[in-house]
C-alpha positions in Angstrom: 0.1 -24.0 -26.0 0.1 -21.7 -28.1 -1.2 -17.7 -26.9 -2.1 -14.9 -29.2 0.9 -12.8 -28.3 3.7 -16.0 -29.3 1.0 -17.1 -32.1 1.3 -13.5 -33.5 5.1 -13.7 -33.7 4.7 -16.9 -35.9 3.4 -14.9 -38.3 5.6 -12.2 -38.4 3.9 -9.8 -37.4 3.7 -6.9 -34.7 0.7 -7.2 -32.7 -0.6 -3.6 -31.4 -3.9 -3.1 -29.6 -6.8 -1.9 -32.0 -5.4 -2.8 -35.4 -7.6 -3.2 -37.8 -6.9 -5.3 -41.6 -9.2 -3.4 -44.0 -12.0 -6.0 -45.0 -11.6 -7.7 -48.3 -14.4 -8.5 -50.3 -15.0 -11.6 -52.1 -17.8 -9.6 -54.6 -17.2 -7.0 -57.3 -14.6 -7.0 -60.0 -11.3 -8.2 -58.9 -12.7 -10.2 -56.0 -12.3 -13.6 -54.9 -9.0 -15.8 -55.1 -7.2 -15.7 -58.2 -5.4 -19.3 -59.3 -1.7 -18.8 -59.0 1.4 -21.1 -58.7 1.7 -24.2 -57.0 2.8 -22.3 -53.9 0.4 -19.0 -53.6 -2.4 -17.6 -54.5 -3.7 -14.6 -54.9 -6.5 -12.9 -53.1 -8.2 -10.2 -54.8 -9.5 -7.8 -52.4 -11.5 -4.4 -52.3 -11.5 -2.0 -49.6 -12.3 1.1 -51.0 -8.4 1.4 -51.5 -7.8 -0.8 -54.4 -5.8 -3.4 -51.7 -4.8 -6.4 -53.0 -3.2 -9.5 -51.4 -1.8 -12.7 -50.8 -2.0 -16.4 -49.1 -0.7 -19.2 -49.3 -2.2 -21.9 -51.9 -3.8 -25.5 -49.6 -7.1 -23.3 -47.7 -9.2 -24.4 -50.1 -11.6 -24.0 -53.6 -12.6 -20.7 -54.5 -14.1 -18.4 -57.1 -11.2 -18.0 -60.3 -10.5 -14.2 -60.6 -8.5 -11.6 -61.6 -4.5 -10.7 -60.9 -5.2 -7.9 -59.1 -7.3 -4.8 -57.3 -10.2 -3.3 -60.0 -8.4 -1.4 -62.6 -5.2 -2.8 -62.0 -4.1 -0.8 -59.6 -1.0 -1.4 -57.8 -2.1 -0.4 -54.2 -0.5 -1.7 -51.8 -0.4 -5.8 -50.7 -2.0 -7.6 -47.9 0.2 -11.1 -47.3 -1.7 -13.8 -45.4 0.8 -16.3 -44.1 -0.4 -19.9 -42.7 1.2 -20.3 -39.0 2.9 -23.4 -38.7 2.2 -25.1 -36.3 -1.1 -24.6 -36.1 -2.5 -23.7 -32.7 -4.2 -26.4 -31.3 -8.0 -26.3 -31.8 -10.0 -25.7 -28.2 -7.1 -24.3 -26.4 -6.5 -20.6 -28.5 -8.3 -17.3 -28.6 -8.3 -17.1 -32.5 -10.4 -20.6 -32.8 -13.2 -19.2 -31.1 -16.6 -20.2 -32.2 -14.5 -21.8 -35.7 -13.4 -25.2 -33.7 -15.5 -27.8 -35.5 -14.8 -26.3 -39.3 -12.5 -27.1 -41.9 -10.2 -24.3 -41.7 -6.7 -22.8 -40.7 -5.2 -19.8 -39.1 -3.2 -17.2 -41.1 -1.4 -13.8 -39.7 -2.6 -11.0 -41.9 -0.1 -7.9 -42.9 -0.8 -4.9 -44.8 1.8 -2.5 -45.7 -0.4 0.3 -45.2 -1.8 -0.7 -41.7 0.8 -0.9 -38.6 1.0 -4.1 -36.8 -0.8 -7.7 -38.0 -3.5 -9.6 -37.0 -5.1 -13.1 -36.7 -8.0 -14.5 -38.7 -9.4 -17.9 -39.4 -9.9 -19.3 -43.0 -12.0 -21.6 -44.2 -10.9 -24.4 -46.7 -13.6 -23.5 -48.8 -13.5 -19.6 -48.5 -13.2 -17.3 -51.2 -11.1 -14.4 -48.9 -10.9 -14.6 -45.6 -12.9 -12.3 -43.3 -11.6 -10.1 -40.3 -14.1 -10.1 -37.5 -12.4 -8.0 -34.4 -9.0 -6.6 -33.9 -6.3 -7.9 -32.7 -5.0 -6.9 -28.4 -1.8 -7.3 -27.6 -1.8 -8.2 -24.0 1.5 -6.8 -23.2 0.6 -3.2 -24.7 -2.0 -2.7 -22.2 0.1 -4.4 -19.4 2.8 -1.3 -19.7 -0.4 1.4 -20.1 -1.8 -0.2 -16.6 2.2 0.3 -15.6 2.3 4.1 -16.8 -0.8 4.7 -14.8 0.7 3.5 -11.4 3.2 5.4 -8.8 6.7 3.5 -9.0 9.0 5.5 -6.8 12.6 5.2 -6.0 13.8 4.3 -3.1 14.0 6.4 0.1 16.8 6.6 1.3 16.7 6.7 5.3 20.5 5.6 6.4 23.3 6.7 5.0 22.0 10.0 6.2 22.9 13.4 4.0 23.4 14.8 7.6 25.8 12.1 8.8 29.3 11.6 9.3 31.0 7.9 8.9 34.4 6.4 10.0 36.4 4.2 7.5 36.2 0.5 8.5 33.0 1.0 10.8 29.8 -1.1 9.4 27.1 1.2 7.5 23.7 0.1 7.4 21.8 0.9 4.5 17.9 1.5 4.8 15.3 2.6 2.2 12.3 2.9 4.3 9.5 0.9 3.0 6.0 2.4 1.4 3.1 1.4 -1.5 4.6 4.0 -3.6 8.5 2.8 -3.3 8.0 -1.3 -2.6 4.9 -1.9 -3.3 2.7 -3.8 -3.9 0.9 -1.8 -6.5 -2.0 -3.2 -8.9 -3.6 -1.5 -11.7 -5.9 -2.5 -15.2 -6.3 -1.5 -18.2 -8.6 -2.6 -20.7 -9.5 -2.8 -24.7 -12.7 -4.3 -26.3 -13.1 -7.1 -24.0 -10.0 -7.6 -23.4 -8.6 -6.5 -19.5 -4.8 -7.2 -18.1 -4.3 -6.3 -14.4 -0.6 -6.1 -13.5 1.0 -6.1 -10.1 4.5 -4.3 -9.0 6.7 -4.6 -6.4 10.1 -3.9 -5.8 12.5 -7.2 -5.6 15.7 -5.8 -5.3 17.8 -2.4 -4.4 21.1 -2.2 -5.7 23.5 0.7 -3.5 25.9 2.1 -5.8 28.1 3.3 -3.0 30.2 5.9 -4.8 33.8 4.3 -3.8 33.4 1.9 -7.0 31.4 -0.6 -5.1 28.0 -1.6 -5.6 25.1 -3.8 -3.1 22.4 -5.5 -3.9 19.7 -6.0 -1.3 16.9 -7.9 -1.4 14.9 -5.9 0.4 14.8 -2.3 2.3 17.6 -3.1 5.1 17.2 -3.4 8.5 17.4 -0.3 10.8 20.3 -0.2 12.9 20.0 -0.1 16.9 22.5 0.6 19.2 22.6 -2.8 20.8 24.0 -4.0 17.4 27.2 -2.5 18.1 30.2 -2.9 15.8 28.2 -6.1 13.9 27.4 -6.0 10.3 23.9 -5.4 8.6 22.5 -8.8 8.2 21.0 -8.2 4.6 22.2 -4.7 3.7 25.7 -3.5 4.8 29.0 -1.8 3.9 32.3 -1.0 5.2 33.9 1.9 3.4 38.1 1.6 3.2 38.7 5.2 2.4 37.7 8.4 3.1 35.6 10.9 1.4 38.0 13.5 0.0 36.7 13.6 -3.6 35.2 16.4 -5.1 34.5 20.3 -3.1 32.2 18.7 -0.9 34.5 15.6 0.1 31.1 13.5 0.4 30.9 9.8 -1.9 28.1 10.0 -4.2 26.0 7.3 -4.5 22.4 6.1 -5.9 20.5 3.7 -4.7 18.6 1.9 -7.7 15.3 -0.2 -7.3 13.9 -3.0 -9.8 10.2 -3.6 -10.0 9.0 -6.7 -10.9 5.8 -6.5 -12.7 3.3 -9.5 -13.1 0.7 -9.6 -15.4 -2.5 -11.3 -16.5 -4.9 -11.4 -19.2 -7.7 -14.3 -18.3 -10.0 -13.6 -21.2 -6.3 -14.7 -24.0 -4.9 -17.1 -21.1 -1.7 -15.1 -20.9 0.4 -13.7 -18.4 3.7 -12.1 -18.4 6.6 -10.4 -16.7 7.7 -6.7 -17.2 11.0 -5.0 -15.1 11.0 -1.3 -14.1 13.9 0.8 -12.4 13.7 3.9 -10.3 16.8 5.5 -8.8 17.3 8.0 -5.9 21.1 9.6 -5.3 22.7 10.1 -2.3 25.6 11.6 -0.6 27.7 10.2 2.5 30.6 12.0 4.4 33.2 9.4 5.4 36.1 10.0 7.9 39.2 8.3 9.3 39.3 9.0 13.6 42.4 10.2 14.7 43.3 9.0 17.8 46.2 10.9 20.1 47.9 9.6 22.1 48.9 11.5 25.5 51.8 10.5 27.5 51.4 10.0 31.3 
């Protein structure tokens, strides 16, 4: 099936919430559709602006008119282009109330308005008529995004206070909250349109600062002494070398966090997935133990 959003890219268009097509009128001088070849036709339209455009020739009988805008101006073009496929009837947003007439879909562009839109044509129709703008879903999916708190990750082990030996296990922790795993929801809304999207974070990936990097599914598992020498079981590391890099002689590291956002929008049947990244540095001392050895 066909949705608005993947129905709007058959035509070639951009969809972008709250475009409007300036209406074209089929009355006046210069209105109507003018006969042309065996492929087009043109539609003479007036919108105050002298626009004049274009659709493709098979939607039908109309009224024999002029070349072009009143006075032969050469404002700029509107191009109607016939989707192919057509969207079946009964299960698309754009066939709404037009499902038992004779008639097609077209995607609408004019060179002086940004993004396209959707209308329905009768066969019989002289120009076709623009009732309501066009929403893209995904548009208001990333405004209900902006408007939530994504943070990065916390990062509670390594600690900036610690000290590490080469070869010993790390542990690494972010500790879980709404505002840095989720899940967060959020809406946003346009004409009677409304997409609610829901984040959370699905992965943390450790860039450890040595040249290695971890992905973890989730925040880690805290470390307790009874785990002794073992390895994390979903969120480790062993470092090989020590930290004697830079003044400090700490590793530098940042701990990265993708969130996967779901949305919906019932009222277009349509739903999609955005990704998001937050990132949160860190810094780890590493040491080797020196061990002497003391004769008896």
């Amino acid at each position: 099936m066909l949705t608005p959003r993947t129905a709007a890219a058959a035509a070639g268009g951009v969809l972008l919430a709250a475009v409007l097509v300036p209406a074209a009128h089929a009355d006046g001088p210069g209105g109507g559709i003018c006969r042309g070849g065996s492929m087009y036709v043109s539609v003479c339209a007036e919108d105050g602006s002298s626009a004049s455009g274009t659709v493709p020739a098979g939607t039908g009988g109309g009224k024999a008119g002029g070349g072009g805008a009143k006075g032969g101006s050469s404002g700029p073009t509107c191009t109607y282009t016939r989707l192919e496929p057509q969207p079946p009837r009964g299960e698309n947003y754009y066939w709404r109330g037009h499902e038992r007439e004779a008639g097609a879909l077209y995607g609408v562009t004019c060179p002086d308005s940004e993004g396209s839109r959707i209308v329905f044509v009768p066969d019989a129709a002289d120009v076709p008529a623009p009732d309501e703008p066009v929403i893209d879903p995904e548009v208001l999916a990333r405004r209900a995004v902006a408007s939530m708190r994504l943070d990065g990750p916390v990062v509670a082990s390594p600690r900036a206070a610690g000290t590490y030996v080469i070869g010993m296990p790390m542990w690494m922790r972010a500790e879980p909250s709404p505002s840095t795993f989720g899940p967060v929801s959020a809406s946003a809304s346009a004409g009677a349109v409304t997409v609610t999207a829901t984040a959370k974070v699905t992965s943390v990936r450790w860039d450890m600062g040595d040249g290695t990097t971890v992905t973890c599914a989730g925040p880690g598992t805290p470390y307790t002494p009874d785990r002794g020498k073992s390895m994390s079981p979903d969120c480790g590391h062993r470092y090989e070398r020590v930290s004697d890099v830079g003044p400090d002689e700490r590793y530098k590291g940042k701990a990265t966090s993708t969130w996967t956002v779901e949305w919906e929008a019932p009222a277009l049947g349509d739903s999609g997935t955005l990704t998001e990244t937050r990132a949160t540095p860190f810094t780890v001392r590493v040491v080797e133990v020196q061990v002497v050895n003391v004769a008896p």
